[in-house]
SETI-330654 format. One record per residue (C-alpha): residue number from 1; residue in three letters; chain; x, y, z. Coordinates in steps of 0.5 Angstrom, whole numbers. Layout:
# SETI-330654
+-----+------+-----+-------+-------+-------+
! seq ! type ! mol !     X !     Y !     Z !
+-----+------+-----+-------+-------+-------+
! NUM !  Ala !   A !     X !     Y !     Z !
...
+-----+------+-----+-------+-------+-------+
END
This chain:
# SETI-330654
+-----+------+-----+-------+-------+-------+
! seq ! type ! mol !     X !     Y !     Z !
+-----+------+-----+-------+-------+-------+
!   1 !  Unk !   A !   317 !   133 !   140 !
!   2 !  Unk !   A !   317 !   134 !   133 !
!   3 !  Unk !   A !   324 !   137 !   128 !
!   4 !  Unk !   A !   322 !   142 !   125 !
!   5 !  Unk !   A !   323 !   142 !   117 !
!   6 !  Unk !   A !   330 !   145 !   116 !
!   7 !  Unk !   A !   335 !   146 !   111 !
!   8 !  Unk !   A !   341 !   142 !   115 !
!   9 !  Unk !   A !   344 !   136 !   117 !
!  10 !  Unk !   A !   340 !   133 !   124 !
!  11 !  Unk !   A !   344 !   129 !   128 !
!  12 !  Unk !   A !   340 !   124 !   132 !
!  13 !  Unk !   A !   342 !   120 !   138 !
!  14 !  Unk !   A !   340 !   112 !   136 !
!  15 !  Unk !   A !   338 !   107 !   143 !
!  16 !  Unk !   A !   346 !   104 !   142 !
!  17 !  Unk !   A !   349 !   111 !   143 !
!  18 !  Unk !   A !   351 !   111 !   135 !
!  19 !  Unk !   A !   349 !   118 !   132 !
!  20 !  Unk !   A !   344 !   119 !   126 !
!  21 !  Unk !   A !   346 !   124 !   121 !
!  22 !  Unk !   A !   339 !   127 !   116 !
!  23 !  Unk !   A !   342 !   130 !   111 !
!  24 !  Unk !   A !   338 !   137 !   108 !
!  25 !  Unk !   A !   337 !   132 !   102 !
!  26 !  Unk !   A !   332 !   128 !   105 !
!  27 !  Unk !   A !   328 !   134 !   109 !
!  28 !  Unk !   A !   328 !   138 !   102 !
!  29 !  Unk !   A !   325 !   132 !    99 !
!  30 !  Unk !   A !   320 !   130 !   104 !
!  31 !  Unk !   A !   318 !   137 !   105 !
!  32 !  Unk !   A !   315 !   138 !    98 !
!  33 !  Unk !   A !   310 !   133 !   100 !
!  34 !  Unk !   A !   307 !   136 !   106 !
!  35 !  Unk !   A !   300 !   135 !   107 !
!  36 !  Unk !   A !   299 !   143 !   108 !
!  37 !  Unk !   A !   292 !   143 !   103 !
!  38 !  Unk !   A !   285 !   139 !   104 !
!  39 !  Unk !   A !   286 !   136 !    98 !
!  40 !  Unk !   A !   294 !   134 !    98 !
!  41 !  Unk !   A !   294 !   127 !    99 !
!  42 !  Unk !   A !   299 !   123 !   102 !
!  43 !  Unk !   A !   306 !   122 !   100 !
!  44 !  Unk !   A !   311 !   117 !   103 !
!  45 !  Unk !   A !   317 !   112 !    99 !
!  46 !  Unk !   A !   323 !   110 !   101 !
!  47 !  Unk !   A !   329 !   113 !   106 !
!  48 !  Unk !   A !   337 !   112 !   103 !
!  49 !  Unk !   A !   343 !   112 !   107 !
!  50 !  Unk !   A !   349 !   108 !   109 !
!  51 !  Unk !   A !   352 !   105 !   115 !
!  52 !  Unk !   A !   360 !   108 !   116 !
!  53 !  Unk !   A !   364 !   103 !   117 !
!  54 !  Unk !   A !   369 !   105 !   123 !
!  55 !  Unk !   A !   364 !   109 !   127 !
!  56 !  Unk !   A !   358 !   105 !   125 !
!  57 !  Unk !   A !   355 !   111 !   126 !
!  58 !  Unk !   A !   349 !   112 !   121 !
!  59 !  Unk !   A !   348 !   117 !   115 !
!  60 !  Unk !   A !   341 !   119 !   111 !
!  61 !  Unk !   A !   342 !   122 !   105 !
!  62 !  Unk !   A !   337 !   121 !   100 !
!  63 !  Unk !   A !   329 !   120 !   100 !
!  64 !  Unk !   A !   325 !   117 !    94 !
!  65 !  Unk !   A !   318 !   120 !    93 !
!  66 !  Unk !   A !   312 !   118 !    91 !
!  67 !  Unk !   A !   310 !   115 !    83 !
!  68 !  Unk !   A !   304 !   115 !    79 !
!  69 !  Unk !   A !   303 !   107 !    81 !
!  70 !  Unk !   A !   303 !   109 !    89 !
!  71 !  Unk !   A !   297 !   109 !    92 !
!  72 !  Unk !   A !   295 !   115 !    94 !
!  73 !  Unk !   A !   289 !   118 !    99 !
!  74 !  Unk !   A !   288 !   124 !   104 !
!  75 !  Unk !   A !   290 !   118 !   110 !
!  76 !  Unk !   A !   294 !   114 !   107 !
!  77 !  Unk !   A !   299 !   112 !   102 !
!  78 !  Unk !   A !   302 !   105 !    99 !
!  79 !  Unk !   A !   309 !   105 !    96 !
!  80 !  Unk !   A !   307 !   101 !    89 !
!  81 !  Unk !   A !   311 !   103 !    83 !
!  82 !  Unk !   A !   316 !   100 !    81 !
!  83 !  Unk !   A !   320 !   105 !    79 !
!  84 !  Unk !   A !   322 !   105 !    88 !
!  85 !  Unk !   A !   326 !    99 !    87 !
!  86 !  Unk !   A !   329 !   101 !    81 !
!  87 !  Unk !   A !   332 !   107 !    84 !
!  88 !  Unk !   A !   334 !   103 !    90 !
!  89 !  Unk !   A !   338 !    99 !    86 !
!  90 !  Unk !   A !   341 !   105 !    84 !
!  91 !  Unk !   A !   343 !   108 !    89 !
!  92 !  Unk !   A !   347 !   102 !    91 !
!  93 !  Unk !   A !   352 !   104 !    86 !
!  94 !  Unk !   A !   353 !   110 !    89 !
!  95 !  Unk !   A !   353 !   105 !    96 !
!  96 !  Unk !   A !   346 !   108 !    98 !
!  97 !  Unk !   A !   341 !   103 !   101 !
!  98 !  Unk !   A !   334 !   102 !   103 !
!  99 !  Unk !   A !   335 !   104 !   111 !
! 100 !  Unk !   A !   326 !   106 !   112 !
! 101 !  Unk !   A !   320 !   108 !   110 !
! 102 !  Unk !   A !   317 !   115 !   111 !
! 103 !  Unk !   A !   311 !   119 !   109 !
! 104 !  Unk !   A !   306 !   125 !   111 !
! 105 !  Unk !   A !   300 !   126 !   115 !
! 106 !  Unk !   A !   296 !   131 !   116 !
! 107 !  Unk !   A !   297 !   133 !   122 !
! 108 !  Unk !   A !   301 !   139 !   125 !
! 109 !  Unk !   A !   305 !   135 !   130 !
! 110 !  Unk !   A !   304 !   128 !   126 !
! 111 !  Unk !   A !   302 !   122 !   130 !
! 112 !  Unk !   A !   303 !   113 !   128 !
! 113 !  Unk !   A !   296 !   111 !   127 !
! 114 !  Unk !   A !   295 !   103 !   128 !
! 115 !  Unk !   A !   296 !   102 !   122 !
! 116 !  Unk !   A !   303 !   106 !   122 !
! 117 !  Unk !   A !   305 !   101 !   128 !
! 118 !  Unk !   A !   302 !    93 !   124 !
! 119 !  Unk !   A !   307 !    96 !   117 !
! 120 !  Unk !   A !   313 !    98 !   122 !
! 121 !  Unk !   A !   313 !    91 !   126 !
! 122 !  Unk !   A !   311 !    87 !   119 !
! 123 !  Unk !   A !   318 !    91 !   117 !
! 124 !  Unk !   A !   321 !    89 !   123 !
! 125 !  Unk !   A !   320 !    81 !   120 !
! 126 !  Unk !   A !   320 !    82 !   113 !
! 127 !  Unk !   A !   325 !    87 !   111 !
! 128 !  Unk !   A !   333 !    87 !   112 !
! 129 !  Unk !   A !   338 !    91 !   111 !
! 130 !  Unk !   A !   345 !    93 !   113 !
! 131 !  Unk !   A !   343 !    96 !   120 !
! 132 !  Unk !   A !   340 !    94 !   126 !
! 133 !  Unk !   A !   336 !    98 !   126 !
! 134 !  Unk !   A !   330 !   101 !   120 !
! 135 !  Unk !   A !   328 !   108 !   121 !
! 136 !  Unk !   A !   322 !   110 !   120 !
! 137 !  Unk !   A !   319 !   118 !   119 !
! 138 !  Unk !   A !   312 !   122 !   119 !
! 139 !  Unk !   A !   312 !   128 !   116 !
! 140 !  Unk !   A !   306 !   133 !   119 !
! 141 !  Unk !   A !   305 !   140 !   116 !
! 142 !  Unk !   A !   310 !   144 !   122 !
! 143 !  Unk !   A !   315 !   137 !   124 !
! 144 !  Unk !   A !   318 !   131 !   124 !
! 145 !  Unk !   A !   318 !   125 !   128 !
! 146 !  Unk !   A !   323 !   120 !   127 !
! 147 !  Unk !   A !   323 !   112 !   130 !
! 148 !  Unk !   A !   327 !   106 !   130 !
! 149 !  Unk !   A !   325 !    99 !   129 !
! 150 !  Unk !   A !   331 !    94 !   132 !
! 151 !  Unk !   A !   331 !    88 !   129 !
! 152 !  Unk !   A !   334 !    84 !   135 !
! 153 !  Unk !   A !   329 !    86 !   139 !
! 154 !  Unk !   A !   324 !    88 !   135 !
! 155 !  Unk !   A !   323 !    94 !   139 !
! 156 !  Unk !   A !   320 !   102 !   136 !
! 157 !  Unk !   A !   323 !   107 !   140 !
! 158 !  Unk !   A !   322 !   114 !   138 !
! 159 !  Unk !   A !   328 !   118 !   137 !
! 160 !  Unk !   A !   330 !   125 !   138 !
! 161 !  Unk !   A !   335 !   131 !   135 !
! 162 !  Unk !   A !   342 !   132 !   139 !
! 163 !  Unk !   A !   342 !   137 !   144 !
! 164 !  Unk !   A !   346 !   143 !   142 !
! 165 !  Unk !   A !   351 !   149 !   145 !
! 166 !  Unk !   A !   348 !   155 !   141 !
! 167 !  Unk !   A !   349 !   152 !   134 !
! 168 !  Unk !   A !   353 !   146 !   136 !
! 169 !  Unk !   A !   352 !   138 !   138 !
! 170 !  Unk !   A !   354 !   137 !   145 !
! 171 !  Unk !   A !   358 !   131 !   144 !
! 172 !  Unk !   A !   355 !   124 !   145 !
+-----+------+-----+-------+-------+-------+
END
């Protein structure tokens, strides 16, 4: 089931119980590249947050986007510009870090290709970051779908908004 692109803060359920905070900046940043036209290629860049110390519920708050560098097509697309890991080395002064990968597909309900599974387990050995797990986001032209990737078991689960209470989160 995919979140719809909304201008507010979703609260997301990770597989260790902890909560996923998607703060409106990464949906307004992602939904500027929507693959809604034949010709608008694929966009994609890195996911940027922070995991809180007490609670150790995790907080994502910023989206890069794509650069002129970045290898862009109608299927695909691949983070090359340099100008990324400048913005990553910003945003560690304001104690943001890199927490995933997201990008668009043409698709209504956007779906992983192959090639989306291979990059997302290629990640779960190459990268590390300062959470146990690596988000992952596919951005189809009416919603949003979100996965992690847990660097202990190298298991890629789906995930999903809270459940609400009229315009409230039930408690997790």
């Amino acid at each position: 089931m995919a979140i719809e692109i909304a201008n507010r803060c979703i609260k997301m359920k990770l597989p260790n119980g902890k909560v996923v905070d998607v703060l409106p900046e990464v949906f307004q940043g992602i939904s500027k590249w929507i693959q809604n036209d034949d010709y608008v290629p694929e966009g994609g860049g890195f996911i940027l947050g922070y995991k809180h110390k007490g609670t150790c519920n995790i907080s994502l708050e910023y989206v890069t986007y794509p650069h002129p560098l970045d290898i862009c097509g109608r299927v695909y697309f691949k983070i090359r510009d340099p100008i990324h890991e400048l913005l990553l080395l910003k945003a560690r002064a304001r104690k943001s870090f890199y927490m995933g990968v997201w990008h668009t597909h043409p698709q209504a309900i956007p779906h992983p290709s192959q090639v989306d599974w291979d990059d997302w387990n290629d990640t779960l050995v190459k990268d590390k970051i300062a959470s146990e797990y690596v988000f992952f986001f596919i951005a189809g032209t009416e919603g949003i779908r979100v996965w992690v990737g847990n660097f202990k078991t190298k298991h890629i689960t789906e995930i999903f908004e809270l459940e609400k209470d009229g315009d409230l989160y039930k408690k997790v």
